[in-house]
N, C-alpha and C positions, 0 to 999 in steps of 0.2 A: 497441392504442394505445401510442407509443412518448412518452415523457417524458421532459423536459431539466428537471433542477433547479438553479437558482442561488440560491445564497443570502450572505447578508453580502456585496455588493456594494461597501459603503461607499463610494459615490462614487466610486469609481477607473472612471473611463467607460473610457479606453484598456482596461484588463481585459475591460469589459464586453465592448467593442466585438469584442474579440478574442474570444471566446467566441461572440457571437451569432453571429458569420461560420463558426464551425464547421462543417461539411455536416450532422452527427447534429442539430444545436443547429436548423438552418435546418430540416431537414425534419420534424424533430419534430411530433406532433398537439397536443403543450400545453409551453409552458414554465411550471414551477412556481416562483415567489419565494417563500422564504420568510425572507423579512423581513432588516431592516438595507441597506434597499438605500440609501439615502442621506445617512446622514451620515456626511460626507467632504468631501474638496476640492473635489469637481464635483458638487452636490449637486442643482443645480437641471436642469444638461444631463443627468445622468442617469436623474431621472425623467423626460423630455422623450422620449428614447430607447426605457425602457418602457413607458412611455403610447401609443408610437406602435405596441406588440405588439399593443395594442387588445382582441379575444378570444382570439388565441394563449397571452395570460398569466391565471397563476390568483396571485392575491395572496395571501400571508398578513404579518400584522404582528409584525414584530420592537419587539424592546425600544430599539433605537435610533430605530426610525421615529416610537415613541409620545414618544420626548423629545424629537425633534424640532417634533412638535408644539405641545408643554407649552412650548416656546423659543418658539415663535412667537405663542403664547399671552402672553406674555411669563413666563417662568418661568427659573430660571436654570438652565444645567448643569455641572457639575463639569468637564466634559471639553471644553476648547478649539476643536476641529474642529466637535462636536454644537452646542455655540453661537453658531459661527460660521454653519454650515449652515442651522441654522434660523433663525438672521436673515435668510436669504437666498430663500429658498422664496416663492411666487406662492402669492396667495390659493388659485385650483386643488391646486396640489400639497400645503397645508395638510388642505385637505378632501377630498382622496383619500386623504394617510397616517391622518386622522383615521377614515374610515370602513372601515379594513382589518378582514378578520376574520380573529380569532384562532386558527380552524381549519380547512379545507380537505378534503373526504374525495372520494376520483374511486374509481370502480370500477376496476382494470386488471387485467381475467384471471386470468390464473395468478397476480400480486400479492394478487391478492381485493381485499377494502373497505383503500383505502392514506390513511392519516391523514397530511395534511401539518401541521405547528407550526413556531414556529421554535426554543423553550428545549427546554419538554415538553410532554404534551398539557394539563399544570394549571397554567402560567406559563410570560410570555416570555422571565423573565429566568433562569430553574431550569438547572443546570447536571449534564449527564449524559454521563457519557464512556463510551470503546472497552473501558477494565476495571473500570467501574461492577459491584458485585455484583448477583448475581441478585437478590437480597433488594432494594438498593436501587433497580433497575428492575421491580422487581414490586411496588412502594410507588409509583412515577412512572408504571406503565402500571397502575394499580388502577382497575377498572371500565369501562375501553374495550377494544372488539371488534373493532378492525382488524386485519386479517392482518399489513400491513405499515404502518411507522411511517415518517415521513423528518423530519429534525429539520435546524437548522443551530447556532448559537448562536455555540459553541467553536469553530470556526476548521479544524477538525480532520476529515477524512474518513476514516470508517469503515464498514465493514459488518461487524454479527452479528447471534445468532438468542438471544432474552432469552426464555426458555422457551416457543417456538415463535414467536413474534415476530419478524421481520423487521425490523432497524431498520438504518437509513442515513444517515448524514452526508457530505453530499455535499463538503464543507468551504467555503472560502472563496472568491469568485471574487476581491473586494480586497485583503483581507488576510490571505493561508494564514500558519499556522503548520505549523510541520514543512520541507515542501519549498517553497525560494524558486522565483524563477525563472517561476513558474507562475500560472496561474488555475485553481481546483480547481470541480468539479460532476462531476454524473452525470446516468446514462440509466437509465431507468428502462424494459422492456420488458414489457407486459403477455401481448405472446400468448406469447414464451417462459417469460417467470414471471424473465427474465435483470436481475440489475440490475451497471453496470458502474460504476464510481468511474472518472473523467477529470480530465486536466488539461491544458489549453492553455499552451503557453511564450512565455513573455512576455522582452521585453529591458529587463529592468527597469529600466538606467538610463534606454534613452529613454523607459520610463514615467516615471520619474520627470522627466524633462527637461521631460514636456509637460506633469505636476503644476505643475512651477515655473514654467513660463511662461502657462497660461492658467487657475489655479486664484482667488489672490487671497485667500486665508489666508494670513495673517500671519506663520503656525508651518509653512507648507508645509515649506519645507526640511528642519526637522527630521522634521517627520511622515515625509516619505518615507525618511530616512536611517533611522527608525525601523521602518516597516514594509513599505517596497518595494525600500530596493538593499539590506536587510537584513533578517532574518526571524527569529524566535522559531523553537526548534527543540521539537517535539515535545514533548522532555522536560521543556524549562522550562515549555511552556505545561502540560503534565499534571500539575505538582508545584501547579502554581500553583492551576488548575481543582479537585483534588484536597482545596489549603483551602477552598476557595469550598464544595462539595460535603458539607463536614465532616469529611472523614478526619484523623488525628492528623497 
């Protein structure tokens, strides 16, 4: 079985879209979300998109899909776009983010039992990076038996092995940090045991051109100047992750 994982989509459909049309993405046996697929600018046409994968996708729930519903719920959220987003979301699409589940496990061969999440396997919102200590990945994978882990959260695409562990961050399809320019996921191969980190290149201003013109967020403009014709770089995002996490 070959696997495409996307995850943190945030509403950026042009990303999406450019992703799904990949050949690996198209012929894939399962695409894997794991979570954050939409809040953002396009929040409603992009679940419209994934719902039409139908069985091809295996879902799991990010910590923005869960406040998106808490919004629609009527609850407030601190973050501009997320409130915007879920004012905006169809009964349906309410009670699809609402009834995601928080974990995901597929056999794939040579991968063995592979654990999909979107933070870690003990929360959506838990933050675990590329030079997380062993110590502190062996307190975050305490008591699960997957051979292979795939996580998203951070933005950030990585592969290591946490005391035999397997774990992969496929990064961002909406919003990467690190490298602009792109749409970040992977593939995942189960009968070589191969897993590859990818990225589709994006022209991010005309991404952005068609944020501004068919999104209808208020804060479009800046949002994109902030995370599509320009991009957090690795290191900012890892200083930052790093207090989230609790390092000094």
């Amino acid at each position: 079985m070959r696997v495409a994982v996307l995850s943190d989509v945030h509403g950026v459909l042009p990303a999406l879209e450019a992703v799904l049309a990949e050949p690996d993405v198209a012929a894939a046996d399962l695409i894997v979300l794991t979570g954050d697929m939409a809040a953002g600018p396009m929040p409603v046409e992009t679940l419209d998109v994934l719902v039409a994968l139908a069985g091809r996708a295996l879902w799991v729930n990010g910590n923005a899909d869960r406040e998106l519903v808490e919004v629609a719920r009527g609850n407030k959220s601190p973050r501009a776009v997320t409130q915007w987003a879920g004012e905006r979301l169809r009964g349906d699409q309410v009670e699809l983010l609402a009834g995601l589940p928080a974990r995901q496990v597929v056999e794939l061969g040579r991968l063995g039992a592979t654990l999909f999440v979107h933070g870690t396997p003990r929360s959506d919102e838990e933050v675990i990076l590329v030079d997380s200590s062993l110590e502190r990945w062996s307190e975050v994978l305490a008591g699960e038996t997957a051979e292979t882990v795939v996580l998203g959260n951070t933005h950030m695409p990585f592969v290591r092995l946490a005391d035999r562990v397997l774990i992969v961050n496929p990064g961002s399809v909406g919003m990467p940090y690190g490298r602009g320019g792109a749409a970040h996921w992977a593939l995942l191969d189960g009968e070589s045991g191969a897993v590859s980190l990818r990225w589709t290149p994006l022209d991010a201003a005309r991404v952005g051109e068609r944020l501004v013109a068919e999104s209808g967020f208020e804060g479009i403009k800046e949002w994109v100047e902030e995370y599509v014709t320009s991009v957090y770089s690795d290191a900012e995002a890892l200083r930052v992750f790093a207090k989230m996490e609790g390092r000094a």
